[in-house]
N, C-alpha and C positions, 0 to 999 in steps of 0.2 A: 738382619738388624746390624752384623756387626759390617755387613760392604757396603750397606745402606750410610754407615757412621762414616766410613772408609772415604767413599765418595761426597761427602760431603766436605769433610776437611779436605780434603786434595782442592774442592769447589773452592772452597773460601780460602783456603793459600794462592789458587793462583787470582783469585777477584785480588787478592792485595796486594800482590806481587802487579797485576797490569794499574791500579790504582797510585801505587805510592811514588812520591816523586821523584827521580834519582838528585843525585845529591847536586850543589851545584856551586862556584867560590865562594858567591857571597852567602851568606846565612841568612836563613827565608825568617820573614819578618814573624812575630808572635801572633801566634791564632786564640783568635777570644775561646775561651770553654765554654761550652755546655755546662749549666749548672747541676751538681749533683742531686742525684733525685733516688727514694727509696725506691726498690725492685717492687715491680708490681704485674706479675703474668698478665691478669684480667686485662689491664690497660694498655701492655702491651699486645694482646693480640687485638683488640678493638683499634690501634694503631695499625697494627701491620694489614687493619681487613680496608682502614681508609685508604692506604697507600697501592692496594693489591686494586681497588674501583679507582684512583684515583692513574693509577699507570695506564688500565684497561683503557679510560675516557681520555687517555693520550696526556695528562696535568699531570708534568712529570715532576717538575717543580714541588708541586705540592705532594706529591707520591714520596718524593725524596725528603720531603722534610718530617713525612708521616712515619718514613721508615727511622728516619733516624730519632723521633720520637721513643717510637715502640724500641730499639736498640737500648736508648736510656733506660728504660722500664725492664729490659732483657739482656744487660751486659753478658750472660752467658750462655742465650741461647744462639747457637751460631746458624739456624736459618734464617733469623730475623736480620741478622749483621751481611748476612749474602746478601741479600734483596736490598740492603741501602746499599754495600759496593757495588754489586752489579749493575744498578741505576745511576748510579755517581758514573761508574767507568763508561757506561753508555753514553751518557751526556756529555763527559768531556770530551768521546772522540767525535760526536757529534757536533758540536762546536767545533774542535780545532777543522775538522773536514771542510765547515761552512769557512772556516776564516781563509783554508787556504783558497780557497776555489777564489771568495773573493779579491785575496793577491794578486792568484796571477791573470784575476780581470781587470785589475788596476783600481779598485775600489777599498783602497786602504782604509777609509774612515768606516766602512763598514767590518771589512776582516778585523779592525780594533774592537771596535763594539763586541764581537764575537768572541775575541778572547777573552773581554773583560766580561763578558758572560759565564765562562766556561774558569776564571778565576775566581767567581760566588761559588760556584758550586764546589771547587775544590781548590783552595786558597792557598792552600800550601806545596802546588806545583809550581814548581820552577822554572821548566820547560817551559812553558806556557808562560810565564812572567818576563822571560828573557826575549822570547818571541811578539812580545805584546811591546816590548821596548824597542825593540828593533823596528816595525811596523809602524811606532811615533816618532821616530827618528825617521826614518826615508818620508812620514807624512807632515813632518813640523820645519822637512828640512828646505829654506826658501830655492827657489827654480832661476836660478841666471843664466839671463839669456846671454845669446855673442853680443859684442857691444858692434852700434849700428855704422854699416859704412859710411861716412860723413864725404861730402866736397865733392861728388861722381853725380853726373850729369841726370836726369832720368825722365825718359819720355812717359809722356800723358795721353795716350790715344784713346780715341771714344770709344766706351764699352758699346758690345753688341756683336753681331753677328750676320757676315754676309755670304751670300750664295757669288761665285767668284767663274764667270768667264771671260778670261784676258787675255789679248791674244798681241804681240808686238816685238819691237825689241827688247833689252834688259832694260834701257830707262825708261823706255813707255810704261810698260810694266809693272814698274815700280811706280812711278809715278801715279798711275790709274790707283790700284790697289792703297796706297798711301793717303792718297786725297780720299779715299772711303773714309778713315778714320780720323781725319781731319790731320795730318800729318805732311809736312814738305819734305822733300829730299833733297841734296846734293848727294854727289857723286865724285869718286875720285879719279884723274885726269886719265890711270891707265885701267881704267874698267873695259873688261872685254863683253862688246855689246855681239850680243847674238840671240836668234829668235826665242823667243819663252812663250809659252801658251801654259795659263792658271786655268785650269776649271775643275771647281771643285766648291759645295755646299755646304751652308752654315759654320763656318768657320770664323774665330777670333783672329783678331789680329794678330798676335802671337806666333800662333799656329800657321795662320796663311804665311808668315816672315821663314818660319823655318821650311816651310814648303819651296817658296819663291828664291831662299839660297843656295837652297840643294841643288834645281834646275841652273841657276844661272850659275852659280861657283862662286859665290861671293858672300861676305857678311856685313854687318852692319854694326855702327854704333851713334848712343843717343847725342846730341849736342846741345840741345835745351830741351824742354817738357812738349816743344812741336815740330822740333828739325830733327832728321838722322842723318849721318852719312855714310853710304854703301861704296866697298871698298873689295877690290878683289880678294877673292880667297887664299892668299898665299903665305909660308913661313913667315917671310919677308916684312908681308904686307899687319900679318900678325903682330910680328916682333914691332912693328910701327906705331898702329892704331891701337890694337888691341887695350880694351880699358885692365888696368890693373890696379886693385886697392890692397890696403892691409888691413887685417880684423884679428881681433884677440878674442879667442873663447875661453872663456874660465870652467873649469873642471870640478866636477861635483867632488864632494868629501866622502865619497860611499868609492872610488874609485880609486886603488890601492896602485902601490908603486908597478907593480907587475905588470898590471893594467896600464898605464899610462905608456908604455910600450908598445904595447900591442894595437891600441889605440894609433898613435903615432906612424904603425907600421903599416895599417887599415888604409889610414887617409894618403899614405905614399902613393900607394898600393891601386888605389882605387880612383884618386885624385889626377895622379902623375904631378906632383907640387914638389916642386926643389926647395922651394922659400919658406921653412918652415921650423920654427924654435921654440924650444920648450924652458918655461922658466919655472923649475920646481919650487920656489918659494912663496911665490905666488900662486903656484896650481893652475897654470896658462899656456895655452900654444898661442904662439904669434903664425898666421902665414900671411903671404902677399902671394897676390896670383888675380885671376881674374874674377868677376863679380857672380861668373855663372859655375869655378868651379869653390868658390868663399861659397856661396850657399849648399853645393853637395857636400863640404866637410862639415859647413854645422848642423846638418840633418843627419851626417853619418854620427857624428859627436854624440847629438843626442839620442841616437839607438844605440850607440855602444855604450852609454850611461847608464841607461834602465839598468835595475837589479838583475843578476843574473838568476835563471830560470834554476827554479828546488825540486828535487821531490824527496818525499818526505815518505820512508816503508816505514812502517811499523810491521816488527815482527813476533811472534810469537813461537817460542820454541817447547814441546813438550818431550819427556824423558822417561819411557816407561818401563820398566823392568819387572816381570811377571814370572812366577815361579810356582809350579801346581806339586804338589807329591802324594801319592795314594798308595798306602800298605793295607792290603788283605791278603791274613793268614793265620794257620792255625799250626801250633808247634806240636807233635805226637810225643806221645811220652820216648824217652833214651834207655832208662834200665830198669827192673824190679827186681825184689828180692823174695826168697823164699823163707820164714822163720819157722822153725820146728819145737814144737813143747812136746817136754815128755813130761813123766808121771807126777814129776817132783813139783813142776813148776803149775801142773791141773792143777794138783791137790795145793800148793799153797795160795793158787788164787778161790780154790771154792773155800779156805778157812779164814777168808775175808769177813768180817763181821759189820763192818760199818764201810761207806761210801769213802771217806779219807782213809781208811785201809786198806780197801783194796784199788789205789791210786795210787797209795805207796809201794804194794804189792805187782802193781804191775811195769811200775819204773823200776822196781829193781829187779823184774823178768828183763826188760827190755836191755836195762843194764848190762845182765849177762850175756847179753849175742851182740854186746859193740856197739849199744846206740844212745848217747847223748840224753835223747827225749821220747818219746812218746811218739815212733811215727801212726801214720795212717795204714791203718792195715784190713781185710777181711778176712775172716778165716775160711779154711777150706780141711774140709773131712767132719769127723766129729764121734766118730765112731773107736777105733783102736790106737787111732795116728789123727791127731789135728795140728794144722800150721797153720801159719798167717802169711798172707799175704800182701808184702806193703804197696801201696798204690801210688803210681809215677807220677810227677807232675808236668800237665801241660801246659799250651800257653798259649790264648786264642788273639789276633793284635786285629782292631779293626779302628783305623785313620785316615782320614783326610784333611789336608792343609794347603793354603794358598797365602801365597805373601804378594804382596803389590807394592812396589813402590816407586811413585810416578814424583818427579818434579816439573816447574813449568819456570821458564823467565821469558823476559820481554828486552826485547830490543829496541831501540828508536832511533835508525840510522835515515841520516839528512844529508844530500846530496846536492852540492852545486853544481852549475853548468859551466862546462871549464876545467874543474878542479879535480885533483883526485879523491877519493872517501875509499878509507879502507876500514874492511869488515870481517873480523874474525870472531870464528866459534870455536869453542875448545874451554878447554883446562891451561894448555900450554901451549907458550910459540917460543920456537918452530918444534 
């Protein structure tokens, strides 16, 4: 009964310890009460039999609110108080587990929903309130795009897709494959024409272009929505034609000074782009470069915007400390003594007359051989010579004892990608 008791409070300290919220700046808003209601056993177990069918058939919901029913009706019974924390702590990690998953599928309007689920059920976590705000912020927060490159020429070629065998010089070639898409060409004066043979299926125009530049060594650029002009491949010829515009990308508000660095160091990096400035009051890169590496920076932009990737341990740490002790044994007696009556001290005890005389008669025998009171004695003889003999005391010990004592706390260490998170256990650092 009593480790029966034992383990039960150890149960329901640690259900309130993974339950309670840790604390957090702002002060959690007032939670409506429960109205007071008198203790009623009967009502409460007819509670806690709804909540025990109503968990079984999976209506947790309603299991939770049967328990905390029967709780009302049993403020002091502490199995009844486990069964509502236990089902409360189940359900909030159930929820927060559904919200994260929905995160990082990118399904923020639903990870919201889930926390504000997992807020009815336990209204006065924090955690969970600070997490639910943050999650309305990255989902309320408006999406701007780069702002568009304006005044740059842009060809129009017929969609679709041709099966491509060409066989000639560089401007037949061109020519041939262009006219499929309904597209003219010129050419510039030092193109180096040399044989090219295209054969190759189902290909867009796009695709056949970067095909047909790689064989011939040259590039191309648009000069209205149905002219291009092909131009040889060279620095030179680069540093000439090559189109160059400027586009401003504006930067998200979830993206911290630190980040905007590393951002900037990405698009160097990755880009190869010299032309490139950052205007921190406006929260803006300006770069100027070509049109084909302006769209690898704002596609890299936007992946290095997303929120950075969490994980979120929840830990539990237990502390048990167990101590057994077992004495069996029995003490022997140490000494006896031997008392001797002679004549004087028979005869005054047989002239006892009454029971309080001879009580008094025999304390004052006892008296005379040095002894306080009245030991334990038997006699022995009884014939010419009798003595007493006093009887030693022994001492039988038979115990067993067990002490336990277990604590439990809970961690909730969260983890950005990137960043350091540090995690310590103890009493003291260092």
């Amino acid at each position: 009964m009593l480790m029966r008791t034992i383990r039960l409070s150890i149960s329901l300290l640690l259900s309130l310890l993974i339950c309670l919220p840790i604390p957090a700046q702002a002060p959690a808003p007032p939670q409506p009460q429960a109205p007071l209601v008198r203790p009623d056993p009967k009502r409460a177990q007819k509670a806690a039999e709804r909540g025990d069918k109503a968990e079984a058939a999976g209506r947790f919901d309603e299991a939770l609110a049967a328990y905390e029913e029967a709780a009302r009706y049993a403020p002091q019974d502490a199995d009844v108080i486990e069964r509502a924390v236990a089902l409360r702590s189940k359900l909030v990690r159930a929820h927060v587990e559904a919200a994260e998953r929905d995160a990082l599928a990118g399904h923020l309007d639903q990870a919201a929903e889930e926390l504000g689920a997992t807020l009815q059920v336990d209204p006065g976590n924090t955690i969970v309130a600070e997490r639910l705000a943050q999650l309305k912020t990255m989902e309320d927060e408006p999406r701007a795009g780069p702002t568009a490159i304006s005044g740059l020429p842009r060809l129009q070629p017929q969609a679709g897709k041709h099966n491509l065998n060409l066989r000639g010089d560089t401007k037949t070639v061109y020519e041939q494959f262009a006219d499929l898409f309904g597209i003219k060409v010129t050419f510039d004066p030092d193109i180096n024409v040399r044989s090219v043979r295209l054969h190759v299926d189902n290909v867009d125009f796009y695709t056949g272009m970067v095909l047909l530049g790689t064989q011939s060594g040259t590039f191309w650029r648009p000069l209205n929505p149905t002219m291009m002009f092909v131009v040889p491949d060279t620095p030179e010829k680069r540093r000439l034609y090559a189109m160059v515009a400027e586009q401003t990308f504006p930067l998200s508000a979830a993206v911290g000074p630190e980040d905007v660095t590393e951002i900037l160091r990405v698009l160097r990096d990755i880009t190869g782009a010299t032309r490139m400035d950052l205007d921190t009051r406006s929260r803006t890169i300006t770069m100027r470069d070509t049109p084909e590496r302006l769209a690898l920076a704002g596609e890299l932009i936007q992946q290095l915007e997303r929120a950075r990737g969490e994980v979120m341990l929840e830990i539990e740490l237990l502390e048990v400390d167990r101590n057994k002790a077992r004495s069996l044994g029995i003490t022997p007696p140490a000494s006896e003594r031997l008392i001797g009556l002679n004549t004087v001290d028979l005869n005054k005890l047989k002239s006892s007359t009454t029971l309080t005389n001879l009580l008094t008669n025999i304390q004052q025998v006892f008296a005379g051989k040095g002894f306080s009171g009245i030991p334990a004695v038997i006699p022995i003889g009884g014939g010419l010579s009798t003595f007493l003999l006093t009887l030693p005391s022994g001492t039988a010990n038979f115990s067993d004892s067990l002490s336990l004592v277990q604590s439990g706390r809970q961690v909730l260490l969260r983890a950005q990608d990137g960043k350091p998170a540090s995690f310590f256990v103890g009493d003291r650092f260092p």
